[in-house]
C-alpha positions in Angstrom: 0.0 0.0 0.0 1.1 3.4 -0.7 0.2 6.1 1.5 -0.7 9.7 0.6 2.7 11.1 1.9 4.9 8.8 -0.1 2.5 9.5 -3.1 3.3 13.2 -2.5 7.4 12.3 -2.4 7.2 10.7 -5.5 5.6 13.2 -6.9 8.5 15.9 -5.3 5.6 18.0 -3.3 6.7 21.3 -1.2 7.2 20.5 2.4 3.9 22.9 3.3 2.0 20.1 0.7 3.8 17.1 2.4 1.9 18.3 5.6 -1.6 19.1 4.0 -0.9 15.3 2.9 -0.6 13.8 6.2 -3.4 15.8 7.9 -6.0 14.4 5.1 -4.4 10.8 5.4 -5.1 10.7 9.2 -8.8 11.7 8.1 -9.4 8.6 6.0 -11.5 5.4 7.0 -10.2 2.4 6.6 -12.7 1.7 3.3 -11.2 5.3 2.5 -7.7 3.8 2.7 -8.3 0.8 0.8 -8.7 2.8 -2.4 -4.9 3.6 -1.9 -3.6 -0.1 -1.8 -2.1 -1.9 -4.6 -4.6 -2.4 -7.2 -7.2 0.0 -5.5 -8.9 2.0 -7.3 -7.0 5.6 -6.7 -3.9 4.1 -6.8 -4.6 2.4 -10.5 -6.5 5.8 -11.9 -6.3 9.3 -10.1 -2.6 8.4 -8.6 -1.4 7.3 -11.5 1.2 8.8 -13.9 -0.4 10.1 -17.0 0.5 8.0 -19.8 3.5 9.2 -22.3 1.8 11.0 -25.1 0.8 8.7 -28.0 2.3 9.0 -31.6 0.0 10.9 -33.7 -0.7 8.1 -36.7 -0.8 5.8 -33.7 -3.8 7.7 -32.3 -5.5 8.2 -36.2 -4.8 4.3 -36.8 -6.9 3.3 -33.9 -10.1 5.6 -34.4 -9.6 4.7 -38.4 -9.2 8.4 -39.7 -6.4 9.5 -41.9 -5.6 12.6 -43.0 -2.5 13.8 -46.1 0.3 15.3 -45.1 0.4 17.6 -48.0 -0.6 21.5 -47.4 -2.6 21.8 -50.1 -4.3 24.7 -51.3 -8.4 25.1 -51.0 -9.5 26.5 -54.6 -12.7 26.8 -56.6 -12.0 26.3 -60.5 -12.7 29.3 -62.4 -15.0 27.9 -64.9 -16.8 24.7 -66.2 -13.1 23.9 -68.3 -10.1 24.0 -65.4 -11.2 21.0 -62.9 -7.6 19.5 -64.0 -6.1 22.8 -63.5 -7.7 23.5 -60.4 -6.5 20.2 -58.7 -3.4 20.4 -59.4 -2.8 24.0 -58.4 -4.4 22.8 -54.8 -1.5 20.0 -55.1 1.1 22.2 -55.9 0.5 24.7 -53.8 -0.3 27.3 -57.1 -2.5 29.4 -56.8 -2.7 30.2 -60.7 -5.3 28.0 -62.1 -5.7 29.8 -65.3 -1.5 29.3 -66.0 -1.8 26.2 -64.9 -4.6 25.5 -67.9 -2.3 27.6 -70.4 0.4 25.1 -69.7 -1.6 22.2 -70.0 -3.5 23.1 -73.0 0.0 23.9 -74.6 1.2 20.4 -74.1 -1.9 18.1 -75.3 -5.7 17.5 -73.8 -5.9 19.4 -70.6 -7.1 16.0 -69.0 -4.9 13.9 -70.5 -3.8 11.9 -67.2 0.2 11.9 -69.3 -0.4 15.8 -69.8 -1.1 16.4 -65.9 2.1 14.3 -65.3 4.4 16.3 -67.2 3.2 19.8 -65.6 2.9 18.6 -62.1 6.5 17.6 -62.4 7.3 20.8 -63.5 7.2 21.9 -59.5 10.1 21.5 -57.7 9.8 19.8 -54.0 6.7 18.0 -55.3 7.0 13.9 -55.2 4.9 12.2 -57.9 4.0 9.1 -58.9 1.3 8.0 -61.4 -0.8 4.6 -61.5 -3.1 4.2 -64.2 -5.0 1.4 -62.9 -5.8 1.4 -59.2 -7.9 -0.5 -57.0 -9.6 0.9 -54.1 -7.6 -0.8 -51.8 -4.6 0.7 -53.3 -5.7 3.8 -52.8 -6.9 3.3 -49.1 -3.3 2.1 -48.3 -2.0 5.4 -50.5 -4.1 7.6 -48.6 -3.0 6.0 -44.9 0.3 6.7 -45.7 -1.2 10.7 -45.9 -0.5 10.8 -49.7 -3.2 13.3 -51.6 -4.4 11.9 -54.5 -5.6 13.3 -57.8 -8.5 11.2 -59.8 -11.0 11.2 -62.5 -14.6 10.5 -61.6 -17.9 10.6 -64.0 -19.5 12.4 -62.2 -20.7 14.3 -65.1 -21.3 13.8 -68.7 -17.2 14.5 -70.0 -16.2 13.6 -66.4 -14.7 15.5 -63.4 -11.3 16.1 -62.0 -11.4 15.8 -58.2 -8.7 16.0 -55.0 -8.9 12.8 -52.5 -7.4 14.2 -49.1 -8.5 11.7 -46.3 -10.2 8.9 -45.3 -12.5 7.7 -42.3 -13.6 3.7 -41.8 -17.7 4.3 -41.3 -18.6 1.7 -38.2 -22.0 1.9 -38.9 -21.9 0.3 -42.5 -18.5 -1.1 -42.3 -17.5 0.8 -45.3 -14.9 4.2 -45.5 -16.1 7.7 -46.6 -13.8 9.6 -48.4 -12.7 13.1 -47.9 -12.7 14.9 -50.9 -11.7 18.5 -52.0 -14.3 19.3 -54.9 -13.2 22.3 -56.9 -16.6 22.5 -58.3 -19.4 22.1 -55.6 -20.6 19.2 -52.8 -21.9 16.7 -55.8 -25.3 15.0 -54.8 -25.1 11.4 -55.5 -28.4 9.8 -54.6 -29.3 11.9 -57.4 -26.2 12.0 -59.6 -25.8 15.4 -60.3 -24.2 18.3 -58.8 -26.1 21.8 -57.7 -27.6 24.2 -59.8 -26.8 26.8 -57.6 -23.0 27.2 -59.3 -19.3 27.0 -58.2 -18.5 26.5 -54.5 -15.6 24.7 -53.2 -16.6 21.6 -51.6 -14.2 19.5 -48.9 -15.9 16.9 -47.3 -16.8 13.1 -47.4 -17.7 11.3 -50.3 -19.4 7.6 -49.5 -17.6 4.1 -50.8 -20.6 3.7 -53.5 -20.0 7.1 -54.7 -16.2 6.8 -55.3 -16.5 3.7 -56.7 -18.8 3.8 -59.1 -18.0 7.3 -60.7 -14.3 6.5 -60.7 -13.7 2.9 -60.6 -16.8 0.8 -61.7 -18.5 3.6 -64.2 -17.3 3.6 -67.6 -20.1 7.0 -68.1 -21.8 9.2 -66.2 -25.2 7.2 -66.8 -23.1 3.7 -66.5 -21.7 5.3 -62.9 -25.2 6.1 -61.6 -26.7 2.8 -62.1 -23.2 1.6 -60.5 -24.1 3.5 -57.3 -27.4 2.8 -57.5 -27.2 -0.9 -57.1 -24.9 -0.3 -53.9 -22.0 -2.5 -54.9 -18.5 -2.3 -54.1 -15.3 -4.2 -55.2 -12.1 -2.9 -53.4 -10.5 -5.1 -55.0 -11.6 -4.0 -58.9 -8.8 -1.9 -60.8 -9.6 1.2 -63.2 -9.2 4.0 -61.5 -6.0 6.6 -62.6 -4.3 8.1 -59.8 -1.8 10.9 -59.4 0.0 10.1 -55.9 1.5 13.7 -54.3 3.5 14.1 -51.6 5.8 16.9 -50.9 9.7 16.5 -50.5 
C-alpha cells in the first residue's frame, strides 16, 4: 500500500504540501484507505502517472481516420473547363489556375492523365508518382500513408477532376467515406448530379458507393449512376488513374 505522503514524495511535493498530505491521510477510514492499496482503485486511476503522449498516426490508426500530409491549397475552379487545372494547383500549392490551364493546354488535352504528369512535375519539391489502374484498396493504403491523391470521376457527362485528401472507416456500414476536396461544388449522389446553384468549393466526405462507381466501376456518367445505385463495391476492382503527391 502506498500512503498519501509517499504519493506526494514521489511526486517531489513542497514540504507545506507534504503536511496538507498527512493531515487528510489521518482523516481517511479504513474503506477510504483501501482505495490507496495496490490495485485500489486511486492508486490504479487518479494516482497514477499520465500515460507518455501517444504518436499521432498511432492515435488516427486506432479511431480509423487519416488525413494527407500535404498542405494543399483550397480553390474553386474558375469555370466549367479547369477541374484539372484546379486540382493540381491545390496540389502544388499554385494558386494560378488559369496558368496552370495555359500550360496544360499547350502540351496536349488538358485532361490527358500523361499531360497532368508532365506539368505537375514541373514543380520543384513535389513527389509524384502515377498509376493508371488502381484498385480501391490501393488507394486506401496510398491515402493512410497521408498521400493526396488526384482522380478522374464521371461524375458528369465529360467527367470531373477531383482531389482525395482523407479517409474515415464508417462503423455503422463497415465501409470508408472519403474526404474529398471538390473544386466544383458538394456533388449529390443519390441523385447523380451536382447543384444548380453554381461553383463552390466543396471539402468533405464522399461515400464508398460514390467513389466507386464514378471513378472505378462507371465507364459514363449514366453507366456510374446505375453503378451507385445498385450499392455494390469491389475494393479489389482496378480502373481508377491516380496521381500520388507528396511533398519533398
Amino acid at each position: 500500500m502506498i500512503s498519501l505522503r509517499q504519493y506526494a514524495i514521489h511526486t517531489s511535493e513542497e514540504p507545506h504540501q507534504l503536511a496538507f498530505w498527512d493531515a487528510l491521510e489521518a482523516r481517511l477510514t479504513p474503506e477510504q484507505r483501501a482505495l490507496y492499496a495496490d490495485g485500489g482503485e486511486l492508486r490504479e486511476g487518479v494516482w497514477k502517472k499520465p500515460p507518455q503522449e501517444r504518436p499521432a498516426d498511432e492515435v488516427r490508426a486506432e479511431v480509423n481516420e487519416w488525413k494527407t500530409k500535404v498542405k494543399a491549397l483550397k480553390l474553386s475552379q474558375p469555370d466549367v473547363f479547369t477541374c484539372q487545372a484546379a486540382c493540381i494547383a491545390m496540389a502544388v500549392r499554385d494558386p494560378d489556375i488559369r496558368d496552370i490551364r495555359r500550360r496544360l493546354t499547350s502540351i496536349g488535352t488538358a485532361g490527358d492523365p500523361a499531360v497532368m504528369a508532365r506539368v505537375i512535375k514541373g514543380y520543384d519539391g513535389v513527389a509524384h508518382a502515377y498509376t493508371s489502374n488502381a484498385s480501391l484498396d490501393e488507394v486506401y493504403q496510398w491515402l493512410k500513408a497521408g498521400e493526396l491523391l488526384i482522380t478522374h470521376g464521371w461524375f458528369t457527362g465529360s467527367g470531373h477532376v477531383i482531389v482525395l485528401d482523407g479517409l474515415m472507416r464508417d462503423h455503422k456500414s463497415d465501409r470508408y467515406l472519403i474526404n474529398v476536396a471538390d473544386p466544383w461544388s458538394e456533388f449529390f449522389a443519390p441523385a447523380w448530379k451536382y447543384p444548380a446553384s453554381g461553383v463552390k468549393f466543396h471539402d468533405g466526405f464522399y461515400t464508398e458507393p460514390c467513389i466507386y462507381a464514378a471513378c472505378v466501376a462507371g465507364a459514363s456518367v449514366s453507366d456510374a449512376r446505375n453503378v451507385y445505385r445498385s450499392g455494390k463495391v469491389d475494393r479489389s476492382r482496378k480502373g481508377m488513374w491516380v496521381h500520388r503527391i507528396t511533398t519533398l
